[in-house]
C-alpha positions as CSV (number, residue, x, y, z in Angstrom):
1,X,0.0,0.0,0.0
2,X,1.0,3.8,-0.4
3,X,2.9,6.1,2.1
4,X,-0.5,7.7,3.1
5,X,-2.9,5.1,3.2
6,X,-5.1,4.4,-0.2
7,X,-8.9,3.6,1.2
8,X,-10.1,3.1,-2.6
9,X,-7.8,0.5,-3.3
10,X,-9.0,-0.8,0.0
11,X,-12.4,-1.2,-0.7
12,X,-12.2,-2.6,-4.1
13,X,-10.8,-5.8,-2.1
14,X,-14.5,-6.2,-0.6
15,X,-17.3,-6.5,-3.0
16,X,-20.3,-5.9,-0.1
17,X,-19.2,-2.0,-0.2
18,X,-19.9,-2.0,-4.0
19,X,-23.7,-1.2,-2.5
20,X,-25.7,1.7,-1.1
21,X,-25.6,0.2,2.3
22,X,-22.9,2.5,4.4
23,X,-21.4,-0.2,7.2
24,X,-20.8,1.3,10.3
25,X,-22.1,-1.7,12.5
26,X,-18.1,-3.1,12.3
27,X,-17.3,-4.3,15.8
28,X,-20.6,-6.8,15.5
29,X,-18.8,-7.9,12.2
30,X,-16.8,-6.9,9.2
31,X,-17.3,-7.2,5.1
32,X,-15.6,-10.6,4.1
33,X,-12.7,-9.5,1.2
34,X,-13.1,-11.4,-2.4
35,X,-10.2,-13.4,-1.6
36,X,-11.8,-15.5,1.5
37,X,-15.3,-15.6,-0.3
38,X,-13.4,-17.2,-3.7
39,X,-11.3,-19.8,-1.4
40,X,-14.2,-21.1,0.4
41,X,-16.4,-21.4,-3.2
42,X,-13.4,-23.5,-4.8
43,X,-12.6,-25.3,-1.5
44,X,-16.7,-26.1,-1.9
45,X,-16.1,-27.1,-5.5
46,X,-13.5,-29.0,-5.4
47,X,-11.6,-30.4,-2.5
48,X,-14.7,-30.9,-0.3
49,X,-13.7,-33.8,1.5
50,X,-13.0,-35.2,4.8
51,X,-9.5,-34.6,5.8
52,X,-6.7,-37.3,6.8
53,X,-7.1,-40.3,4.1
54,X,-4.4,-40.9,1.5
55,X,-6.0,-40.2,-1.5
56,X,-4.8,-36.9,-3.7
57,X,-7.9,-34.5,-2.8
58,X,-8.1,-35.6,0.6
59,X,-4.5,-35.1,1.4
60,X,-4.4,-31.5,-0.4
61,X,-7.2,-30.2,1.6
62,X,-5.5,-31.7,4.9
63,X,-2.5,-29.8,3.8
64,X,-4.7,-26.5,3.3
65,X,-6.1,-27.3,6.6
66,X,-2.4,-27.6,8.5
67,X,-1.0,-24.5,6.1
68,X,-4.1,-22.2,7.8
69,X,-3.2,-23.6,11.6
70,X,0.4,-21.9,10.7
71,X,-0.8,-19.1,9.0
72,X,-3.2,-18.1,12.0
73,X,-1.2,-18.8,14.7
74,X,1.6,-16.5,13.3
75,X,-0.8,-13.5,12.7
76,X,-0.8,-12.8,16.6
77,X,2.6,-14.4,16.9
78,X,2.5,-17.5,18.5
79,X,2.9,-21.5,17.5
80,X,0.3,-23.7,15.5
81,X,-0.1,-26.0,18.7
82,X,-0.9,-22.9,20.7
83,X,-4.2,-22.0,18.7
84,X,-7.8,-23.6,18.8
85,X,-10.3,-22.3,15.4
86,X,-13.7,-22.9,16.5
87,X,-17.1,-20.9,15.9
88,X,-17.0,-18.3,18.2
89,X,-15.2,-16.5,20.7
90,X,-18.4,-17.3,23.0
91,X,-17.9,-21.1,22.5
92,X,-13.7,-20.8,22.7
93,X,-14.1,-19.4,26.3
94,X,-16.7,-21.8,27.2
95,X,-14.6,-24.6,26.6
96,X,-11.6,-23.4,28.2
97,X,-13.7,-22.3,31.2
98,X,-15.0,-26.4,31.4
99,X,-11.1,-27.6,30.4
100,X,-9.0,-25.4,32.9
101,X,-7.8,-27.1,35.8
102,X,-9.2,-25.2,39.1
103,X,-10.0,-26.3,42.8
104,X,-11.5,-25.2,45.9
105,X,-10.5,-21.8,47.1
106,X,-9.5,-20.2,43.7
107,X,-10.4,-16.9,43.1
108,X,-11.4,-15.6,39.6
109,X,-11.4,-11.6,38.6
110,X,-13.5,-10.8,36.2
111,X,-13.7,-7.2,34.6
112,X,-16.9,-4.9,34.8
113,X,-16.1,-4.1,31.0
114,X,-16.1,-7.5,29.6
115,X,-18.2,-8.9,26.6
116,X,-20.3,-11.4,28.5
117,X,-18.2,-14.0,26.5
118,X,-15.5,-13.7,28.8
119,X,-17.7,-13.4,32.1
120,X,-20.2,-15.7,31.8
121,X,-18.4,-18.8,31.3
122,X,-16.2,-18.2,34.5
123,X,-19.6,-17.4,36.4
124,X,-21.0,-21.1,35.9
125,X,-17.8,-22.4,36.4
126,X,-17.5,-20.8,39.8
127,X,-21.1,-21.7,41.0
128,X,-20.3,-24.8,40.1
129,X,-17.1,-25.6,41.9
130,X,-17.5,-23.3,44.6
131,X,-15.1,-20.5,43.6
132,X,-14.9,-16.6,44.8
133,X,-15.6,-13.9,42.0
134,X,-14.1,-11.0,42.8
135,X,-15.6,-8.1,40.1
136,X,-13.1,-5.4,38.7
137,X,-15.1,-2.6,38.0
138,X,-14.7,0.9,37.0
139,X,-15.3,4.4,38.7
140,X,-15.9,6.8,35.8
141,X,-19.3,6.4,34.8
142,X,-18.7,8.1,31.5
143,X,-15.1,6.7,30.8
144,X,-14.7,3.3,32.6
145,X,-11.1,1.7,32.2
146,X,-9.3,-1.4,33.3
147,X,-7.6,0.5,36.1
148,X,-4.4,-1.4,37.1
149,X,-4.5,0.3,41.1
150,X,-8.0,-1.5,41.5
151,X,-7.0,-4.7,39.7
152,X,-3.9,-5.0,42.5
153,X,-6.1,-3.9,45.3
154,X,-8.0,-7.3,44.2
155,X,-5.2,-9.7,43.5
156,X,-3.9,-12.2,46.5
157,X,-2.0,-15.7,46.2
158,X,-5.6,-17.1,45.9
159,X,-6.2,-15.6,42.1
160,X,-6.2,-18.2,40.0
161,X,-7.6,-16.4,36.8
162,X,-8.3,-12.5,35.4
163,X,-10.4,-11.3,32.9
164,X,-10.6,-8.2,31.0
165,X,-11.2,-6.7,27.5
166,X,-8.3,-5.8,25.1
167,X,-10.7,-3.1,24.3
168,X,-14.1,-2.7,25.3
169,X,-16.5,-3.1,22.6
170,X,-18.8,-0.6,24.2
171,X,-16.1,2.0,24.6
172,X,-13.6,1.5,22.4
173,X,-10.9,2.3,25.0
174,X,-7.5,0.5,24.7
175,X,-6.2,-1.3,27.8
176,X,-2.8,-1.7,29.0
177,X,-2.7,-5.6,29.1
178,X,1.2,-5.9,29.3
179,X,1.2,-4.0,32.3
180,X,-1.9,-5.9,33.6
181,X,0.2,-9.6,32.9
182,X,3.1,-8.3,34.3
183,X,0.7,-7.6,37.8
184,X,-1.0,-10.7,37.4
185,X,1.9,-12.5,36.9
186,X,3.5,-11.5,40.5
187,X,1.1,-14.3,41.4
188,X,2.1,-17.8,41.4
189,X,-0.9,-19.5,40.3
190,X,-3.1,-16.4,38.3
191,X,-3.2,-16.3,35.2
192,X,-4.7,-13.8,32.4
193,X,-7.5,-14.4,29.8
194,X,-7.6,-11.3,27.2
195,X,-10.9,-11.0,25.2
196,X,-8.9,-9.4,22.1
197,X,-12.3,-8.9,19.6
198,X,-12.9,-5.3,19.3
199,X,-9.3,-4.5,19.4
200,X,-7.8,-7.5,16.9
201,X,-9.4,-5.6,13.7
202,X,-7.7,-2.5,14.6
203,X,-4.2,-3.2,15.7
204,X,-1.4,-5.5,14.9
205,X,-2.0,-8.6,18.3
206,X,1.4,-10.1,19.5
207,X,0.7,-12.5,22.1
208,X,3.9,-12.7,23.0
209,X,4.6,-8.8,23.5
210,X,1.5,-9.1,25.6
211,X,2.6,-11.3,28.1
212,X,-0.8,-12.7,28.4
213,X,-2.2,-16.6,29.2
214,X,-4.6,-17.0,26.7
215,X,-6.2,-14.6,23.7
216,X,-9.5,-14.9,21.8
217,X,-10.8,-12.8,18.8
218,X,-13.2,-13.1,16.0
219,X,-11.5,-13.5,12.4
220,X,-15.4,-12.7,11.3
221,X,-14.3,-9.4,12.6
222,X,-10.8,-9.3,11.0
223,X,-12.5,-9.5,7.2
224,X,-12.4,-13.1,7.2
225,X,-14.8,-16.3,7.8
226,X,-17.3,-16.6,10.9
227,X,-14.8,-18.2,13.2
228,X,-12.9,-17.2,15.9
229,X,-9.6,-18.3,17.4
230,X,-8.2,-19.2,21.1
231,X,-4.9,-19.1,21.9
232,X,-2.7,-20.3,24.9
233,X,0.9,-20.4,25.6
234,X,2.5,-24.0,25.8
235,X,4.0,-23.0,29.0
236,X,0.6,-23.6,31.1
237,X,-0.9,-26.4,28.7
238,X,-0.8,-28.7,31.5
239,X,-3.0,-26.7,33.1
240,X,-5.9,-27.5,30.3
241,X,-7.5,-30.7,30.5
242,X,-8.5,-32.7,27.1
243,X,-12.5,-32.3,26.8
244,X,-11.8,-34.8,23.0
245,X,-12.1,-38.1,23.4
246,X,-9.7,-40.5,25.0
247,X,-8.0,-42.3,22.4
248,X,-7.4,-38.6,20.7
249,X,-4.0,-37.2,21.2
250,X,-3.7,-34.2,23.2
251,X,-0.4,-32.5,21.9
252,X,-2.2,-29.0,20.9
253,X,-4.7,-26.6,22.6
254,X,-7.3,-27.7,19.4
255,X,-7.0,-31.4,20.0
256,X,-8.0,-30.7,23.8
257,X,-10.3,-28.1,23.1
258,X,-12.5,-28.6,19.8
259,X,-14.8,-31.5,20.4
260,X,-14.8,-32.2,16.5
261,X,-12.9,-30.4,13.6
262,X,-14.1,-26.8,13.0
263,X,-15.3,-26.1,9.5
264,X,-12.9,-26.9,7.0
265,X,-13.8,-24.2,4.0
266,X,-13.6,-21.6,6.4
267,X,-10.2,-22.5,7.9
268,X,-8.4,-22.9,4.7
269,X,-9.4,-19.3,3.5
270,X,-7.6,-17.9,6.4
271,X,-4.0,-17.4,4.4
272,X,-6.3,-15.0,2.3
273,X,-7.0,-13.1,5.4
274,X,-3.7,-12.6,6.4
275,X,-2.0,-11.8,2.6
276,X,-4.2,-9.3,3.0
277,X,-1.6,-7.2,5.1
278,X,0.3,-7.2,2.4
279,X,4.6,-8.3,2.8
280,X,5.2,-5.5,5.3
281,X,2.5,-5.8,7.4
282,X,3.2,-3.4,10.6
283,X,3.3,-0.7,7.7
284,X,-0.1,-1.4,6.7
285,X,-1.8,-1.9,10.5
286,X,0.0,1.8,11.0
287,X,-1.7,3.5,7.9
288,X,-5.3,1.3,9.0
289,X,-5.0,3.2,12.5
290,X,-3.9,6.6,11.1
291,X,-6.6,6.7,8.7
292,X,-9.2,5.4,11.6
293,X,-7.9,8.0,13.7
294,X,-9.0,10.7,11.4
295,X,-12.2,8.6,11.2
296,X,-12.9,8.8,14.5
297,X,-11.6,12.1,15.0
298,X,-14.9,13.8,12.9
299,X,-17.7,12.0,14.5
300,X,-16.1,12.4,18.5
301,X,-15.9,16.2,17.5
302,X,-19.4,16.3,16.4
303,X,-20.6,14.3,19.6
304,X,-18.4,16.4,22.0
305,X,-19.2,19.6,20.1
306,X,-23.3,19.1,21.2
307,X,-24.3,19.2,25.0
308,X,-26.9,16.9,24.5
309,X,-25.0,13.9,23.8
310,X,-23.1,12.0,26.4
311,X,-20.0,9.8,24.6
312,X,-19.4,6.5,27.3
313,X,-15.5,6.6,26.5
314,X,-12.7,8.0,26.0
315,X,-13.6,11.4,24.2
316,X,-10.0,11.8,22.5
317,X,-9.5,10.4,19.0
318,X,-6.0,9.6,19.5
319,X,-4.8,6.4,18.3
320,X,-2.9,5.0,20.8
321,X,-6.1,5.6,23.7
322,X,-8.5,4.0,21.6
323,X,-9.9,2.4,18.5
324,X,-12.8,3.6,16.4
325,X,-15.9,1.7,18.4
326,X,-17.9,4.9,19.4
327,X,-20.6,4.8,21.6
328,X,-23.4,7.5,22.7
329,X,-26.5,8.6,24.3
330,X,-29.0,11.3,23.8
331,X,-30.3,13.6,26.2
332,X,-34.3,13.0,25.5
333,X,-33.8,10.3,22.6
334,X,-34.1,6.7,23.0
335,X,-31.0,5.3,21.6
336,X,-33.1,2.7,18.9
337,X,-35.3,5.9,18.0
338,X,-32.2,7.9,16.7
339,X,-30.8,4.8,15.1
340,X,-34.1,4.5,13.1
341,X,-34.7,8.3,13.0
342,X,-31.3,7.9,10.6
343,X,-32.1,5.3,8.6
344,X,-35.1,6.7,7.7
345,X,-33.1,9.5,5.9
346,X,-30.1,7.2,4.7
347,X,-27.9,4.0,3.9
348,X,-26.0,4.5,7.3
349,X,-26.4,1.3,9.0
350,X,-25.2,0.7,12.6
351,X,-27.2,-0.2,16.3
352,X,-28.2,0.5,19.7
353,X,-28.1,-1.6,22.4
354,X,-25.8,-3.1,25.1
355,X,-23.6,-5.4,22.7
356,X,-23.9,-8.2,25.1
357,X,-21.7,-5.9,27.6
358,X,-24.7,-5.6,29.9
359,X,-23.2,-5.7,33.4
360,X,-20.8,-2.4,32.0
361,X,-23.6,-0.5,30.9
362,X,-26.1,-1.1,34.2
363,X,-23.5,-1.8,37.0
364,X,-21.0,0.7,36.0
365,X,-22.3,3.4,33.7
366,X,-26.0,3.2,35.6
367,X,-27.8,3.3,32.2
368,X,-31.8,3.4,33.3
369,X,-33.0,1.5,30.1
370,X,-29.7,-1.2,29.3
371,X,-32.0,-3.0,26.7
372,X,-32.3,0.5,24.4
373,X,-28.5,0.7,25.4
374,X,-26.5,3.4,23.9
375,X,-26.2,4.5,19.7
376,X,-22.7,2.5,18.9
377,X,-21.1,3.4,15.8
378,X,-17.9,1.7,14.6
379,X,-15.7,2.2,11.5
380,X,-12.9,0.1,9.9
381,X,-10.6,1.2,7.7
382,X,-12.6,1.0,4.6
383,X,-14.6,3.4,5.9
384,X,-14.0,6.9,4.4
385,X,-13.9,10.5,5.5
386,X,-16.8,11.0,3.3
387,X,-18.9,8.5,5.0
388,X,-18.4,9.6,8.5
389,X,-18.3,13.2,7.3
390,X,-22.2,12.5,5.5
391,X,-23.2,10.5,8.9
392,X,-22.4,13.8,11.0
393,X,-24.6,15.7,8.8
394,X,-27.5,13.5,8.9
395,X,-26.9,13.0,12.5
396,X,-27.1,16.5,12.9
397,X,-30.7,16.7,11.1
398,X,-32.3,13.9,13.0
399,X,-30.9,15.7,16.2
400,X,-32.2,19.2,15.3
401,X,-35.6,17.2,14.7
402,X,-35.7,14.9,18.1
C-alpha cells in the first residue's frame, strides 16, 4: 500500500461495499474481502472432502487445513499448537472455562467491561465448583477503564484467573494488558484471559509482547470467515485438561479443546486473510490506525461539540487511547429511535443496544434502560472521510428534529 494510506484501493478488495448500504455496525462484524469468499467457493467445489485419508484430494485439503493452523497462529505471533479455530469467541471461552484445571479456594477476577463472552463462562464455572468472584469494576461512569491500582487492590496468592477486554466493545478504550500480565503474573498461580475482539481488527496482536495466558478474537471481525480463534501459551498447557475423546491425542490446545474439527472451507481461507496485510504488514496496520484515527476524529468532534450527547468513553481520538468503536447517548432520545430516526433519511447502517456488555452499561455506567442501550457506531478502515463526514450531517438533522 502507499505512504499515506489508499482507502479506494482498500475497498475494491470487498465486493459488499460495491452497495448503497454504508457499514458502520463493524465491531458486530466486518465485510468478508473477495479473496476469502473465492477460497471457500473453490474449497466447496472442489476439494470438499473429509481430511486425513491418502488419496490426492483428501491429502491436499488436509494440507490446506495444517498451512491455515500456521498461517493463523503466526498473525498474533504464536505456534500452530498454541491455537484452537472454532465458531465463536463465545464457544472458545466456554470450553476453556470447562477444560482449565481449578479447585477449591481459587479466586477468579472478572472485569466490569467485559463482553459477556468472557464473564459468563467463568460465572458457571465458579457456581459450580464453589469459587470466589471478585468483580473489577470501574469508577468513571462516562469513561470506565481497566484500572491497574484496582485490579492489584483485588489480586492475593488465591487468584487463580483474570479477565478483562483488550478493548471494550462498548467504549472503544484501549487497555494496558502488558502491564496488567506483568501484575498478574506476580502471582504464582493467576493467570490472564484477554478477550482481544474489538481490538484485533484495529491493531497489529502479538501475544507474546503481551505477556498474556490466553487470547480470543473473532476473524469474522478481521475480514475473514465466521470463526474465531483461542490461543494459549505451551507454557501452562498442563493446566488444560483434554475435553476430546480419549483415544485422541492431546499435543495441541485444538486437539483438547474442539470436540470435533471446526469447519474446514472456512479454515483454509484464512491465508487470504492474512495476505491481505500485504509483505510488510506493521506498515499497513500503522496507515489502518492513522486513517481510523482521522475517522474517528470527525464523529467524536461532532458528539463532543453538542451538550446533548453523552460519549461513554474515552472522548480523544488519538490512536494509541482507543480504536474507532464509538458509543453515545441522547439527552431525550431513545437510543433505537435515533438509530431509526437515521435510517429513515439514509444508507447508514449501525445499532443501539448493550452489545452483550450488559453488566458495564447497568452496574457501571447506571444506564436506566440497558436494553435500548446506547447509539454505537464503529468504522474500519474501509470506511471513508466521506462516509463519516455525510453521517455527522444527517446526524445532525435527525438531532435538530428529536
Amino acid at each position: 500500500m502507499a505512504p499515506t494510506f489508499d482507502v479506494a484501493a482498500a475497498r475494491a478488495q470487498f465486493p459488499a461495499l460495491q452497495q448503497e448500504q454504508v457499514f458502520m455496525d463493524n465491531a458486530g462484524g466486518s465485510q468478508v474481502l473477495r479473496s476469502v469468499a473465492d477460497s471457500i467457493r473453490s474449497y466447496l467445489l472442489n476439494t470438499n472432502v473429509q481430511l486425513g485419508a491418502t488419496y490426492k484430494v483428501s491429502q491436499a485439503s488436509t494440507t490446506a487445513y495444517a498451512e491455515a493452523y500456521k498461517v493463523a497462529a503466526g498473525f498474533i505471533n504464536a505456534r500452530p499448537e498454541e491455537i484452537s479455530i472454532g465458531v465463536s469467541t463465545t464457544q472458545l471461552l466456554h470450553n476453556l472455562s470447562t477444560a482449565l484445571k481449578l479447585q477449591a479456594g481459587d479466586e477468579l477476577i472478572l472485569s466490569k467491561l467485559n463482553h459477556e463472552a468472557n464473564t459468563a463462562p467463568w460465572v458457571r464455572v465458579a457456581e459450580r465448583l464453589g469459587l470466589t468472584i471478585k468483580w473489577w469494576t470501574a469508577l468513571d461512569p462516562k469513561n470506565p477503564v481497566c484500572d491497574e491500582a484496582q485490579l492489584n487492590a483485588l489480586l492475593s496468592n488465591k487468584t487463580r484467573l483474570v479477565t478483562c477486554p483488550h478493548a471494550s466493545n462498548i467504549t472503544g478504550t484501549i487497555s494496558p494488558i502488558r502491564e496488567i500480565a506483568d501484575a498478574v503474573h506476580a502471582y504464582p498461580r493467576a493467570l490472564l484471559c484477554v478477550d482481544g475482539v474489538a481490538f484485533a481488527p484495529h491493531r497489529q496482536v502479538d501475544v507474546q509482547a503481551l505477556g498474556v495466558d490466553f487470547y480470543a478474537f473473532s476473524w469474522y471481525k478481521v475480514y475473514g470467515p465466521h470463526l474465531a480463534q483461542l490461543y494459549a501459551s505451551q507454557r501452562i498447557h498442563d493446566q488444560v485438561q483434554s475435553l476430546a475423546h480419549f483415544f485422541k491425542p492431546t499435543n495441541t490446545l485444538d486437539l483438547k479443546l474442539n470436540l470435533a474439527s471446526a469447519n474446514y472451507e472456512l479454515i483454509q481461507s484464512i491465508p487470504a486473510v492474512v495476505e491481505y496485510f500485504g509483505a510488510e504488514p506493521d506498515k499497513t496496520w500503522s496507515e489502518m490506525a492513522a486513517h481510523e484515527e482521522r475517522l474517528q476524529e470527525i464523529l467524536l468532534d461532532f458528539l463532543t461539540a453538542n451538550d446533548r450527547i453523552a460519549i461513554i468513553g474515552e472522548p480523544s481520538s488519538i490512536k494509541d487511547l482507543r480504536v474507532p468503536v464509538i458509543s453515545f447517548t441522547v439527552r431525550g432520545v431513545g437510543s433505537q429511535q435515533l438509530v431509526e430516526a437515521v435510517e429513515s433519511r439514509s444508507a447508514y447502517g449501525f445499532r443501539s443496544g448493550h452489545m452483550y456488555s450488559h453488566r458495564l452499561l447497568a452496574e457501571v455506567c447506571g444506564l436506566a434502560d440497558v436494553e435500548d442501550g446506547v447509539v454505537r457506531v464503529s468504522f474500519l478502515h474501509y470506511n471513508t472521510e466521506a462516509e463519516v463526514e455525510g453521517l455527522v450531517k444527517v446526524l445532525g438533522e435527525v438531532l435538530d428534529s428529536l
